[in-house]
C-alpha positions as CSV (number, residue, x, y, z in Angstrom):
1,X,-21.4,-16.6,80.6
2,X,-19.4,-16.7,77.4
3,X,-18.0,-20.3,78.8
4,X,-21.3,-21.1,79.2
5,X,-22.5,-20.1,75.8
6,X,-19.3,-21.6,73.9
7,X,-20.1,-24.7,75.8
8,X,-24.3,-24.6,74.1
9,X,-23.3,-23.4,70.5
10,X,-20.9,-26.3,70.3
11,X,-22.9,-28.9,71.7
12,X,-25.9,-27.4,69.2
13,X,-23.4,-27.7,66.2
14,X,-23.3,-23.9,65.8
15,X,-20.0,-22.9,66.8
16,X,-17.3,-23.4,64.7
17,X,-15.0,-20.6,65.5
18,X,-12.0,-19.9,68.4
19,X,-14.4,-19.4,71.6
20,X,-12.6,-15.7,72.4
21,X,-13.8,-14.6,69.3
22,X,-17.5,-12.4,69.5
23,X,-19.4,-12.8,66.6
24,X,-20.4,-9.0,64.6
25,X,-24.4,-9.1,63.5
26,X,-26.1,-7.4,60.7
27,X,-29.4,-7.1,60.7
28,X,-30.7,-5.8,57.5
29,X,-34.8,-5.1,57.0
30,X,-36.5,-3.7,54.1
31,X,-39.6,-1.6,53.8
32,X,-42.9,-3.0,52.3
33,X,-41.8,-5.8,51.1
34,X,-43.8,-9.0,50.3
35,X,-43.4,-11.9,51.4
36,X,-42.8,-13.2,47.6
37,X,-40.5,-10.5,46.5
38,X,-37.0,-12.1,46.7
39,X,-36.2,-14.9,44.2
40,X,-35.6,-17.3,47.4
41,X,-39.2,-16.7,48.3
42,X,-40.2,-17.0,44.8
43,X,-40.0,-13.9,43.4
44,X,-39.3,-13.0,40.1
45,X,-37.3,-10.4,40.8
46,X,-32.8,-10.2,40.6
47,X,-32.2,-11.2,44.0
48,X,-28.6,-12.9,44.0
49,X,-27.0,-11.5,46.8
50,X,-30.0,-12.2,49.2
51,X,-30.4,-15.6,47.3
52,X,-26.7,-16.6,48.2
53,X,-27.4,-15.7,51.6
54,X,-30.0,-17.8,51.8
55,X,-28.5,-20.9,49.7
56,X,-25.9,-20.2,52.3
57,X,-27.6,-20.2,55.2
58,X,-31.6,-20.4,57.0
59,X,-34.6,-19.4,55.4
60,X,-37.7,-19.4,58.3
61,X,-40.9,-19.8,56.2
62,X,-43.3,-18.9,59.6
63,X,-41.2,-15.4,60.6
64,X,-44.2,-12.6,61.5
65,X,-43.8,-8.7,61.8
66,X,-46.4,-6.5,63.3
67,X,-47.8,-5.4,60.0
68,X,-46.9,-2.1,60.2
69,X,-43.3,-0.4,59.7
70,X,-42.6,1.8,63.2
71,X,-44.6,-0.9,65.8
72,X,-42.4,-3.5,63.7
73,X,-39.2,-1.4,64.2
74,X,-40.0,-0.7,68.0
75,X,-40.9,-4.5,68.2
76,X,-37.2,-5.6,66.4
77,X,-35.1,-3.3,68.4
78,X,-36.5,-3.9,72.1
79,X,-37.9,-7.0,72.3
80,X,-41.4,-6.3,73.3
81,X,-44.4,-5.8,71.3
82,X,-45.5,-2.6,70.6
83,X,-48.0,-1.6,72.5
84,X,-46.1,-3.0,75.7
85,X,-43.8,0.3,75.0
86,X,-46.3,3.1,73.8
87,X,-45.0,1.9,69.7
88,X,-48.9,1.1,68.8
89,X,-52.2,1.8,70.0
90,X,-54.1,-0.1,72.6
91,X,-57.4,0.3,73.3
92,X,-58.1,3.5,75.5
93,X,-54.6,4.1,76.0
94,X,-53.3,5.9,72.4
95,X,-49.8,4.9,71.5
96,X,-48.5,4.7,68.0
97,X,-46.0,6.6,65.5
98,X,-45.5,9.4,68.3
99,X,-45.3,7.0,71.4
100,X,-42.3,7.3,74.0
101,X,-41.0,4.2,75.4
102,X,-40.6,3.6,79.3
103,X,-37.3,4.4,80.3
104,X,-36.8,0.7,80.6
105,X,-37.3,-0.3,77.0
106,X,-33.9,0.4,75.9
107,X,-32.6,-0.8,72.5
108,X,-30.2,-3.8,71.7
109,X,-27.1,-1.6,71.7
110,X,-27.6,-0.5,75.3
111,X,-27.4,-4.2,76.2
112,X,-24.6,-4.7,74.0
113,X,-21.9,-1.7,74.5
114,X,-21.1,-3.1,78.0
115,X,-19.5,-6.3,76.0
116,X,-17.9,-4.2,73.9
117,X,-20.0,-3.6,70.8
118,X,-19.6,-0.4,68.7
119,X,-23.0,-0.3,67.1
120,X,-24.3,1.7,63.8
121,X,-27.5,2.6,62.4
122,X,-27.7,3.3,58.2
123,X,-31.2,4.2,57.1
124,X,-34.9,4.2,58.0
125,X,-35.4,5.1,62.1
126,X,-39.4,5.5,62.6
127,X,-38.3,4.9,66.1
128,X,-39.0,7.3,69.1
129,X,-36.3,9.5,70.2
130,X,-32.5,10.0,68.6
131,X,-30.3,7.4,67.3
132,X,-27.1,8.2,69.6
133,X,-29.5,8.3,72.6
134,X,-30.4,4.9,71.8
135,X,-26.6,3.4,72.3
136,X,-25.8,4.1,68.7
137,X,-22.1,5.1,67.8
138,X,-22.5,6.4,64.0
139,X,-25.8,7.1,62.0
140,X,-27.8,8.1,59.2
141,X,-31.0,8.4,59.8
142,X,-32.9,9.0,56.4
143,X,-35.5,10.9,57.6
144,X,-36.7,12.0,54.2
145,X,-38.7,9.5,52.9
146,X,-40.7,11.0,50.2
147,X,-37.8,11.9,47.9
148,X,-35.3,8.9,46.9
149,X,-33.0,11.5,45.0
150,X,-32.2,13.9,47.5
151,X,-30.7,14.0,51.1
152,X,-32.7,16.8,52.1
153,X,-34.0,16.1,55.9
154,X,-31.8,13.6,56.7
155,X,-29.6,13.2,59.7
156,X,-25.7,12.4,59.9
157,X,-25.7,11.1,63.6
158,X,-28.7,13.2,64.9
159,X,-27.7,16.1,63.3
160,X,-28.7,17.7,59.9
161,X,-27.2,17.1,56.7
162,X,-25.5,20.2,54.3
163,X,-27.7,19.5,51.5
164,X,-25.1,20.6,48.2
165,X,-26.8,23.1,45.8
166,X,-25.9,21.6,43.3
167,X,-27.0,18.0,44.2
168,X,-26.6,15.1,41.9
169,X,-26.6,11.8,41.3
170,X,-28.0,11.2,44.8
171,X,-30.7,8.0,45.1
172,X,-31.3,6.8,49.0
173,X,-30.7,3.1,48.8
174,X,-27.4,3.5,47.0
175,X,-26.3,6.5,49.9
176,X,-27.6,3.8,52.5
177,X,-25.4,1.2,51.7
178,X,-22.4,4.2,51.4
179,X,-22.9,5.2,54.7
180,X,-23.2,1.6,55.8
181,X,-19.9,0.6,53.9
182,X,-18.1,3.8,55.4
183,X,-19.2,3.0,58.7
184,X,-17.7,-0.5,58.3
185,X,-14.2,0.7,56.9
186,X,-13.9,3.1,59.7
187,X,-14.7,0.1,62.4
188,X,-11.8,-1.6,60.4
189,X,-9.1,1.0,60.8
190,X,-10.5,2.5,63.9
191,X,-11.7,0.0,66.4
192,X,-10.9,-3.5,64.7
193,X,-10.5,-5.0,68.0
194,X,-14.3,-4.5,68.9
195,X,-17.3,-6.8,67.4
196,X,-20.1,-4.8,65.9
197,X,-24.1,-4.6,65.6
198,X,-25.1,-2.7,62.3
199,X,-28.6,-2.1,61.6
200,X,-29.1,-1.4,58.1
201,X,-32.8,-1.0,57.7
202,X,-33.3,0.4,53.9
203,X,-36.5,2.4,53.1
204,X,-36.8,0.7,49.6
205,X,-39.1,-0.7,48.2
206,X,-41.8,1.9,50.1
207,X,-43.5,4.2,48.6
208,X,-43.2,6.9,46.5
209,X,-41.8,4.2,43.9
210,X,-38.7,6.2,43.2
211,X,-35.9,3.8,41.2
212,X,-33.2,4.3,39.1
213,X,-34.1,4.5,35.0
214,X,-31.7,1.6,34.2
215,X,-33.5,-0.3,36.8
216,X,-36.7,0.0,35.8
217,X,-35.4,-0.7,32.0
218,X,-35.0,-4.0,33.0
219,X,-38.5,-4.8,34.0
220,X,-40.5,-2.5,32.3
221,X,-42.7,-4.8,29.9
222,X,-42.1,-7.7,32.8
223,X,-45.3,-7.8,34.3
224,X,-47.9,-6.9,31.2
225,X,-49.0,-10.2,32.0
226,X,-50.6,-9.2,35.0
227,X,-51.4,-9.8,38.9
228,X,-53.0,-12.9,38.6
229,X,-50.2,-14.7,36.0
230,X,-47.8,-13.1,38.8
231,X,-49.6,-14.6,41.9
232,X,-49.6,-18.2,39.8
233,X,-45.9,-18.3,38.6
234,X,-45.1,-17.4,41.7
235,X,-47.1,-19.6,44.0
236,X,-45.9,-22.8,41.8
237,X,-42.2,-21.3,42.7
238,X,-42.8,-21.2,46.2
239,X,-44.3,-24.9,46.5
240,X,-41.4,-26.3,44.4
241,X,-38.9,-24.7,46.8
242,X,-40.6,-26.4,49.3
243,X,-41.5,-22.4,51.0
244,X,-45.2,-23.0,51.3
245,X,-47.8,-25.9,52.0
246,X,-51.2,-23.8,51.2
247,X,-53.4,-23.5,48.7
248,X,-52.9,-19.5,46.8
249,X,-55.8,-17.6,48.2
250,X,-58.0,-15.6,45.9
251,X,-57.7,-12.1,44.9
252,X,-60.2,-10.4,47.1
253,X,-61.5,-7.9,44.7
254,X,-63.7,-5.9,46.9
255,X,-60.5,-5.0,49.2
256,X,-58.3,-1.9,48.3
257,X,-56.5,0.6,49.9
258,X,-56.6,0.7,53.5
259,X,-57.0,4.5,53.7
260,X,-59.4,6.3,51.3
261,X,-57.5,9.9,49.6
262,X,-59.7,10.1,46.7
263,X,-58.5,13.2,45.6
264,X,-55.2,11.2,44.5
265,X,-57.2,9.7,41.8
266,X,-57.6,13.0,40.6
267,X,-53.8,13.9,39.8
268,X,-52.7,10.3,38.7
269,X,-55.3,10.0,36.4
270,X,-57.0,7.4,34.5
271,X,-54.6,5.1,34.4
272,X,-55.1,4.2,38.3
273,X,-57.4,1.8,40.3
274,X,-58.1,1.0,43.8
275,X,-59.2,-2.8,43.1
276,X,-57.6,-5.7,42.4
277,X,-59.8,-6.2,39.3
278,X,-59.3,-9.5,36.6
279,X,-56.1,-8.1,34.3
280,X,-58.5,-9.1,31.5
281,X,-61.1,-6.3,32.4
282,X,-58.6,-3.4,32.5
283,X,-58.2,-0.9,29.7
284,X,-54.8,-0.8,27.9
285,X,-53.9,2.7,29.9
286,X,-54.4,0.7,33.3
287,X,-52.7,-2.5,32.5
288,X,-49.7,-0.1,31.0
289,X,-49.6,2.2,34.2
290,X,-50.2,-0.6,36.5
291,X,-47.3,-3.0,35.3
292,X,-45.2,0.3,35.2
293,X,-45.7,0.6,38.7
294,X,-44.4,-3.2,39.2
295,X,-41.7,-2.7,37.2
296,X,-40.5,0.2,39.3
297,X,-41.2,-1.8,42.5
298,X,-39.0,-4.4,41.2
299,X,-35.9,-1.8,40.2
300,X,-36.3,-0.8,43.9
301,X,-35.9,-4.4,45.2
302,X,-33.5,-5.3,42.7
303,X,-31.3,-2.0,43.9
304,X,-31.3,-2.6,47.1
305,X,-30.1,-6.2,46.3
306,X,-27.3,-4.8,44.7
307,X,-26.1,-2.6,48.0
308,X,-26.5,-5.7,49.9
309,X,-23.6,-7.3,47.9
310,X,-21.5,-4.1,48.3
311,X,-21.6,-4.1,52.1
312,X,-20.9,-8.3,51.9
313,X,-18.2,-7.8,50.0
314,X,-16.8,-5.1,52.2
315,X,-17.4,-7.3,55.3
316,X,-15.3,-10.1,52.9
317,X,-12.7,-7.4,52.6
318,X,-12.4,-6.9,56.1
319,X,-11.7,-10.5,56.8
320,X,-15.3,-10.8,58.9
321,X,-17.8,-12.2,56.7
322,X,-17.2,-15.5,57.9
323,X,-18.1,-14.7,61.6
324,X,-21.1,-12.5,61.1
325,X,-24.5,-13.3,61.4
326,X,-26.9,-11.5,59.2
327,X,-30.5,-11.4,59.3
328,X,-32.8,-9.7,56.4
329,X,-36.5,-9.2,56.9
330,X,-39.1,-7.2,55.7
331,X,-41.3,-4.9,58.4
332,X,-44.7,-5.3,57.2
333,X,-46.4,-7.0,53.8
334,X,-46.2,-5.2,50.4
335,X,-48.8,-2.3,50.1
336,X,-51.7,-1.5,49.0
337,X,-51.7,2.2,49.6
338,X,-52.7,5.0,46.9
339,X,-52.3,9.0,48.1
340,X,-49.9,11.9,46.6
341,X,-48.2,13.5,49.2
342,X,-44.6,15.1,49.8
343,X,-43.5,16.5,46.7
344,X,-46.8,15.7,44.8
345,X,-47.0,13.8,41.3
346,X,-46.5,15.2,37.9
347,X,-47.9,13.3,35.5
348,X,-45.9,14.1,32.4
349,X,-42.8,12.8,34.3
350,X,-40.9,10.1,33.8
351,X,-42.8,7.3,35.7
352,X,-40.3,7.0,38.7
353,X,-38.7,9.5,38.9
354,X,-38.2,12.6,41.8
355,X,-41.3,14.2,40.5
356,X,-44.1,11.3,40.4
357,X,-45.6,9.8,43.1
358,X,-46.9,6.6,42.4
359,X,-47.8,3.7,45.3
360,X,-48.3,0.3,44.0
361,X,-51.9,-0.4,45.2
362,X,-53.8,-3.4,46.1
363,X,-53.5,-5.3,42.6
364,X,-49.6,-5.9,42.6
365,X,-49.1,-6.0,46.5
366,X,-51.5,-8.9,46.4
367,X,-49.0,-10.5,44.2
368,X,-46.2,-9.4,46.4
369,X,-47.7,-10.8,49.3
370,X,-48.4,-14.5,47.4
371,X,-49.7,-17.0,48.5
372,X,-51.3,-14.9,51.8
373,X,-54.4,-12.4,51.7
374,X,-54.1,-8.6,52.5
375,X,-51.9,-6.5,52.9
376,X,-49.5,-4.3,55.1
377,X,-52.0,-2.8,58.1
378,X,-54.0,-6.0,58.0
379,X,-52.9,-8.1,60.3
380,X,-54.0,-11.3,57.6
381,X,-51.3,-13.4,56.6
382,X,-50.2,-10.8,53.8
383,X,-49.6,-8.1,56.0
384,X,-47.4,-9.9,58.6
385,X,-45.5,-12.8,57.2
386,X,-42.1,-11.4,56.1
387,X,-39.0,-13.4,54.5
388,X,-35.8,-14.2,57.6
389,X,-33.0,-15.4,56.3
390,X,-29.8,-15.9,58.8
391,X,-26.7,-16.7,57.4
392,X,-23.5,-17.1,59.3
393,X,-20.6,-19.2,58.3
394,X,-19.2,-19.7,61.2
395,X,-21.6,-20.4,63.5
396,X,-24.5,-22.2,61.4
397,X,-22.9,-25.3,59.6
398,X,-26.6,-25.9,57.9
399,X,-27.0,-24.6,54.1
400,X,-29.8,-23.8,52.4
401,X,-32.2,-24.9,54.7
402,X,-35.7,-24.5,55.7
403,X,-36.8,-23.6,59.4
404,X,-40.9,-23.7,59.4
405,X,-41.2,-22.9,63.6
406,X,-43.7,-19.9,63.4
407,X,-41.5,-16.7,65.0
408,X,-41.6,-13.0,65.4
409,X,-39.9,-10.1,65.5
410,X,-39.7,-9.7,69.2
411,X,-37.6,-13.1,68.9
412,X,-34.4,-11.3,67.1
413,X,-33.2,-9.3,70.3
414,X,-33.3,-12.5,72.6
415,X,-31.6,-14.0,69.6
416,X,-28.6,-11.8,69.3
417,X,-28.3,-11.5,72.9
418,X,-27.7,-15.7,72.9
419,X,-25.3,-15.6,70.2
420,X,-23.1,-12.6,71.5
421,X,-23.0,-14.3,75.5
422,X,-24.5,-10.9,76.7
423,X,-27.2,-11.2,79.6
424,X,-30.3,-9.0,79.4
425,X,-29.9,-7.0,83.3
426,X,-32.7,-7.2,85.4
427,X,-33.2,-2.9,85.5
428,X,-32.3,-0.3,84.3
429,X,-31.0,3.5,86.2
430,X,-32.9,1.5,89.1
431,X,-36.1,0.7,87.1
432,X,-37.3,-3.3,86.6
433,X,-36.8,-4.3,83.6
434,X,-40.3,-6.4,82.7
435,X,-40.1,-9.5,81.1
436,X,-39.9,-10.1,77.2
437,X,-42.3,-11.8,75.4
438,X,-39.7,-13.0,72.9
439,X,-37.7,-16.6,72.4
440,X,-34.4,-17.2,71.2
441,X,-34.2,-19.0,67.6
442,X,-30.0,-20.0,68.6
443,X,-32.4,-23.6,68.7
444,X,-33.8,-23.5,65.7
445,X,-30.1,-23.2,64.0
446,X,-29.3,-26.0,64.6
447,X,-32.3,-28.0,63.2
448,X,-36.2,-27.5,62.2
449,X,-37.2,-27.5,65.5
450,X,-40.2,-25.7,67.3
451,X,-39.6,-22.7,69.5
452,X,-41.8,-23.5,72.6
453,X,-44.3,-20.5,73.1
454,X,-48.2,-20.2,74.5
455,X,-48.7,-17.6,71.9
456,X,-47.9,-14.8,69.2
457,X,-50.6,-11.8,68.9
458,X,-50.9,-8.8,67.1
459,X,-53.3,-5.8,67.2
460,X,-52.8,-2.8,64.7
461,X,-55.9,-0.2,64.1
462,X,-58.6,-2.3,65.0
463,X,-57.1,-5.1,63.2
464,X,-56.2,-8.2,65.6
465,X,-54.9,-11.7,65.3
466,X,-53.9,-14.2,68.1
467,X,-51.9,-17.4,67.0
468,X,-51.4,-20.4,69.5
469,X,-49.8,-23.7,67.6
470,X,-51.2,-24.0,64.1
471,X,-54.1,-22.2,65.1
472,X,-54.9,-18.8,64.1
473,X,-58.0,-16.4,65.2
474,X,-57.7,-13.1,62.6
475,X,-60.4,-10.2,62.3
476,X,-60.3,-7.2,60.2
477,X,-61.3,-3.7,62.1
478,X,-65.2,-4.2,62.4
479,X,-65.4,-7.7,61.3
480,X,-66.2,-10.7,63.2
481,X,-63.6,-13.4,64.3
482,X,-62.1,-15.6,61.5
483,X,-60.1,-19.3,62.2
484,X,-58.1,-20.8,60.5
485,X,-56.0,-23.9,60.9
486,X,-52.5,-22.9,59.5
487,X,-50.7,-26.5,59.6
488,X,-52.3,-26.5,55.7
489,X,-54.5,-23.3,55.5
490,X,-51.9,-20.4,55.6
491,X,-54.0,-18.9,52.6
492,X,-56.6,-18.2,55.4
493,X,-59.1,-19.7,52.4
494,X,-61.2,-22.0,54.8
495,X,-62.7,-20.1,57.7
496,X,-63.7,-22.8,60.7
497,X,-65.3,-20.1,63.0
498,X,-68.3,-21.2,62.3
499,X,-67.8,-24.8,62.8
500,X,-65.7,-24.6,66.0
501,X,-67.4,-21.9,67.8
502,X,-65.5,-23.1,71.2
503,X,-62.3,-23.0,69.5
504,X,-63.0,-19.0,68.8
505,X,-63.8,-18.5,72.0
506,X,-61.0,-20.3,73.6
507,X,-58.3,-18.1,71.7
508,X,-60.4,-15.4,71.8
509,X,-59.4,-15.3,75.7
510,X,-55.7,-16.0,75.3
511,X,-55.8,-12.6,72.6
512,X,-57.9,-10.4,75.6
513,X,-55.1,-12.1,78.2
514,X,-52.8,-11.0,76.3
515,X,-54.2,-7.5,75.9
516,X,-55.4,-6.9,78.9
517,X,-51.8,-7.7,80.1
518,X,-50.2,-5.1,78.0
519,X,-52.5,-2.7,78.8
520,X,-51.7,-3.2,82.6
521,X,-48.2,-2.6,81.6
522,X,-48.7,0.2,79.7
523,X,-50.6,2.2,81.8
524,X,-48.0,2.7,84.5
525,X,-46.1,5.4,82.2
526,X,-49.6,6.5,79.9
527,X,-49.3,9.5,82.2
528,X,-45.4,9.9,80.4
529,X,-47.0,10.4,76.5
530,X,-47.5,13.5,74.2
531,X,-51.2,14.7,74.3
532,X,-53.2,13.6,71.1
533,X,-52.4,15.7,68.1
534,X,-55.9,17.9,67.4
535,X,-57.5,16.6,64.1
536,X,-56.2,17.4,61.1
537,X,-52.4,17.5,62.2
538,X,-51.8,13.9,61.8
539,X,-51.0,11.8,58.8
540,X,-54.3,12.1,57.2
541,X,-55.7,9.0,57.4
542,X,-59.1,8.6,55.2
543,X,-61.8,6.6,55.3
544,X,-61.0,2.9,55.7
545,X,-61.5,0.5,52.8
């Protein structure tokens, strides 16, 4: 197999390196962020590291996640959608946040230990089950997400942390990369010999907005322009990099939070909206609190940047930068989310800090998300396109290229198991293993070419999408089917549903094949899943918006 493999990467151009020796992989994803966030997507945000990476390497312009962060997580670490493994509902059948997988749906470091691949895990999990159980060898699985300046909650591989009493100094993204960097250095002294997989999923920039104060100096008057100057400067960006071919879709200004918690309003005060309202028409308090909630956004992004060049640079130290492939993505759009939970919000405090809780709404995520409509739930452009970039130096000659062949996050493990020569078994303790929806990309390295597929579909809280080609079919929860032709309408400005009525109907049956499929699949091991939590015991969804 790795003969065979050797033999394809060099005919594709993508192997530059002795044959014997097993590429490492990093995959790196980020939490709520939009699609326009890094400077190489054109942001305005301090990128460089991420930016080098991509001047470097691939950036995929077309890459989809399931618009939500723990189906998207599920999705990226097995290779099946979610609701083929209990990860997200399906209709009758309940799945979601507190879904088990099968006993077949095993993660990518089951499939790579048996090549001998030490795997690690630093950050988010929002995956079912504990991280060693799932072929990890080292993690840290932040589990508290509500606090970025303490470790309370969190796990050291599956076991609690010693929280110290007199904790300082502590901020998540910076203790993510720490444990990724330790990880790392270990590897190097310990078990050099061995390739490795490290997943490196950060929680920033999701909510609370939690960021350093010398962060957030740096772009605290950035935004007082507003959403809309944002959305424009970065749109013009994006189409001089050559990253979209769209027109920028308007600010819907009847859509806000997906989940109504009006009592939140209560405790952050005036200052707050659930609209994407004209800049123009805000009072000086909201424009003031709103771009303050940007700026902190930004910090977030811009921190996490920075730990991304630490762990390069310790992968440089080591000697192995040059044969490992990297991958950054985002799991789901930016949001558009307002509630006060955890430790709740204080007011007075400094805006950022451990004892505020501020999300960044509707306004600003819709300028995350540029050029697309919605946000993270919806299953509209905004809420699933999400920046790839894949750099690897010694196995991708191309440099700052773009690859536009529409993809998913089911792809990656399909992906990674081409490039490391490892072959997917056919079962597992006995058990078939079903067959994976995803495609490799290994073709797409090698040039813009199109990864050959009937379909991509999503489905998340009533929210569903089917894509086949350049067409896309896209409803919101209640709403009636939308299409869209994204070869030039990716802004999802022009809907065609009512001009091409047998169009809807023909990918209206590929998205209920497709469903009805997974459902058939999923039903074999319904019987396998935790009973329903009783209402009022869940997360505390509100009304939808």
């Amino acid at each position: 197999m790795r003969v065979l493999l050797s033999v394809l990467l060099t005919s594709l151009g993508l192997l530059t390196a002795p044959a014997a020796e097993k590429p490492n992989v990093i995959f790196i994803l980020a939490d709520d962020l939009g699609y326009s966030d890094l400077g190489c997507y054109g942001g305005d945000i301090a990128t460089p590291n991420l930016d080098s990476l991509a001047k470097n390497g691939l950036q995929f312009t077309q890459f989809y996640n399931t618009a939500r962060c723990w189906p998207t997580r599920g999705a990226l670490m097995s290779g099946y959608y979610a609701q083929q493994i209990h990860r997200d509902e399906l209709p009758g059948l309940g799945g979601g946040g507190r879904g088990v997988r099968p006993t077949w749906a095993r993660l990518l470091p089951d499939f790579l230990k048996p090549a001998g691949y030490r795997s690690y895990h630093s950050g988010k999990w929002h995956i079912d089950g504990l991280v060693l159980e799932a072929g990890f060898d080292r993690s840290l699985d932040m589990k508290n997400q509500g606090n970025f300046f303490s470790s309370a909650g969190n796990a050291i591989d599956d076991q609690p942390v010693t929280v110290p009493a007199d904790e300082k100094g502590y901020y998540a993204t910076v203790a993510t990369a720490d444990h990724a960097i330790s990880c790392l250095k270990e590897h190097a002294s310990k078990h050099a010999d061995k390739p490795f997989f490290h997943y490196i999923p950060f929680i920033a920039p999701h909510f609370p907005l939690h960021a350093l104060p010398e962060d957030i100096a740096i772009y605290r008057d950035k935004y007082l322009k507003g959403w809309e100057a944002m959305r424009e400067a970065r749109y013009q960006k994006q189409k001089t990099l050559g990253i979209v071919n769209t027109e920028l879709s308007a600010l819907e200004k009847e859509v806000g939070p997906p989940y109504d918690f009006p009592d939140a309003f209560k405790t952050l005060g005036s200052g707050e909206i659930n609209r994407p309202l004209p800049w123009d028409a805000l009072t000086d308090e909201q424009r003031r609190f709103q771009a303050t909630k940007m700026a902190i956004h930004a910090a977030m992004v811009d921190r996490m940047d920075r730990e991304i060049g630490r762990i390069l640079q310790q992968l440089k130290d080591m000697g192995k930068y040059e044969n490992t492939i990297i991958f950054f993505a985002s799991d789901n759009g930016a949001s558009a989310e307002i509630m006060v939970r955890n430790g709740g919000h204080d007011p007075k405090a400094e805006p950022g800090s451990a004892a505020t809780y501020l999300c960044l709404g509707p306004g600003f995520s819709s300028a995350c998300n540029t050029p697309f409509r919605r946000h993270k739930t919806w299953v509209h452009e905004g809420g699933i396109s999400t920046p790839l970039i894949a750099h690897w130096p010694q196995g991708i000659p191309a440099r700052g290229e773009l690859r536009t062949s529409p993809a998913h996050v089911v792809d990656i493990v399909p992906t990674i198991l081409e490039i490391t020569g490892v072959e997917k078994p056919k079962a597992w303790q006995g058990e078939t293993i079903p067959e994976a929806p995803g495609k490799s990309l290994v073709p797409a390295f090698a040039k813009d070419a199109a990864i050959a597929r009937e379909s991509l579909w999503w489905l998340h809280e009533g929210n569903r999408a089917v894509r086949v080609g350049d067409w896309k079919l896209v409803a919101a929860k209640g709403d009636a089917w939308e299409l869209y032709d994204l070869k030039t309408d990716r802004a999802e400005a022009h809907n065609l549903a009512g001009q091409m009525p047998e169009k809807v109907k023909e990918l209206e049956a590929v998205w209920q094949k497709q469903t009805d499929a997974f459902s058939a699949l999923a039903k074999k091991t319904v019987h396998l899943q935790p009973k329903p939590q009783a209402k009022g015991k869940g997360k505390g969804k509100g009304k939808k918006k």
